[in-house]
N, C-alpha and C positions, 0 to 999 in steps of 0.2 A: 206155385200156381198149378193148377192142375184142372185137367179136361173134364166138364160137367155136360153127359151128355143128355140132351135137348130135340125136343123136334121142332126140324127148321127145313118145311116142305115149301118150296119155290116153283113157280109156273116157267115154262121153258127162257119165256125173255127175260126173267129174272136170276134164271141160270145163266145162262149167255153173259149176262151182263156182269155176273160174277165170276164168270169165269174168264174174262178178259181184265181185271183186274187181279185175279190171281195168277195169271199167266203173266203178268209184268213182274209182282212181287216175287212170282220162279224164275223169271227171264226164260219163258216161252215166247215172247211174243211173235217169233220169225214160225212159231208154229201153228197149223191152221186146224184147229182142233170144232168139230160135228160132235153135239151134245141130240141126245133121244132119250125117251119112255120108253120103255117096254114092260109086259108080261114076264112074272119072274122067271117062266120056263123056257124065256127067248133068251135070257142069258147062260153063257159059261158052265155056273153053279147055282141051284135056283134058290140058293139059301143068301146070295151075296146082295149087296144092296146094289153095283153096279160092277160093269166089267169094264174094258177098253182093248181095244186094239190100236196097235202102234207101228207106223208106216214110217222107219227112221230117213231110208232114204230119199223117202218126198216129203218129209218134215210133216206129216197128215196123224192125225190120232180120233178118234172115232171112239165115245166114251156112251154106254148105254147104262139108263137110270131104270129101275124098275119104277112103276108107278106108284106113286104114293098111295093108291087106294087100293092096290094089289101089295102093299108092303105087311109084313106079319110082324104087326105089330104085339102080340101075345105073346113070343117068344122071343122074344128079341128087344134090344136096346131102342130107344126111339130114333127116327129117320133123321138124322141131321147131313142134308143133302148140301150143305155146307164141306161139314166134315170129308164127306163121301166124295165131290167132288176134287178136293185137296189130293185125296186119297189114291183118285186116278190119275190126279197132274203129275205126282210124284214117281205113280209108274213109269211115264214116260222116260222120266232115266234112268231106274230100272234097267227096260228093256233096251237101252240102248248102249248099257253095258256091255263088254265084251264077253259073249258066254261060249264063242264056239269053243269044244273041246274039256272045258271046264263044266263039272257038277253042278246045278243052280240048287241050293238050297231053299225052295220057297216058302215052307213056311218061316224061314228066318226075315227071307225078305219081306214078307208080309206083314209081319210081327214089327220089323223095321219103317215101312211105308206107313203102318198105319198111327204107330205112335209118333213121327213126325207128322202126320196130319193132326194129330189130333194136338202135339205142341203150339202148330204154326194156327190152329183156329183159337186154341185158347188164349195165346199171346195176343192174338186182333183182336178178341172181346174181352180183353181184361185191360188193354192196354188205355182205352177209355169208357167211360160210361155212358150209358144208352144214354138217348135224348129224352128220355120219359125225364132223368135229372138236370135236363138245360144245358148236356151236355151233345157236342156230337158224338156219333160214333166214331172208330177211327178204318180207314179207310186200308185195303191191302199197299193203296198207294203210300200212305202213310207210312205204313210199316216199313218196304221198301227205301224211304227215305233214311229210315233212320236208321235203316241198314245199312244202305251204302252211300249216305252220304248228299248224294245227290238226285234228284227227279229222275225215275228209270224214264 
């Protein structure tokens, strides 16, 4: 199976509401995590599709989305703010690694972050078929279960 990337642009309550479901399938949920838009030059790198900052010891992370209608789409793969979102959840432990004193190599870790986002969305769209087939979709709760077992 493998990641087919898609544009999959979401209005903020529909991010929210995915992102609370992917926070259970990470076992975020004791984390209180603030989703925004912004202007690509309000981010980080204005080339990235989102940044995040990560507040480990008040459990806070603070994840900004460029706007889908400010997204460059020309040169770049299509917006799957699906993916993207993934993408920042996984920061979170990342950063919350131990790095003092130690070299962080980040383009490894990025290269690492991003190809499990992009595992962890293909396995939820592969795993059942859209409902356009009479099928549900399957839910990140879903996945979770069959992860471990039982209802996160």
């Amino acid at each position: 199976m493998r990641y087919e990337p898609k544009k999959v642009i979401l209005t903020q309550v529909q991010l929210e509401a995915l992102c609370k479901e992917w926070q259970e399938t990470l076992r975020l949920q004791d984390w209180d995590i603030s989703l925004a838009f912004e202007d690509p030059f309000a981010l980080q790198n204005g080339e990235a599709r989102a940044d995040s900052q990560v507040y480990e010891g008040s459990r806070f992370a603070h994840i900004r989305f460029v706007k889908p209608e400010k997204r460059r789409e020309d040169v770049l793969e299509p917006y799957d703010m699906e993916r993207t979102l993934v993408h920042e959840l996984i920061h979170i432990y990342t950063e919350c690694l131990p790095h003092r004193g130690l070299k962080r190599n980040i383009p490894t870790e990025e290269a690492m972050t991003e190809h499990l986002a992009q595992a962890l969305v293909a396995l939820k769209r592969a795993a059942l078929p859209s409902s356009v087939d009479g099928h549900r979709e399957v839910t990140t709760q879903d996945m979770a279960q069959s992860l471990y077992g039982a209802p996160v």
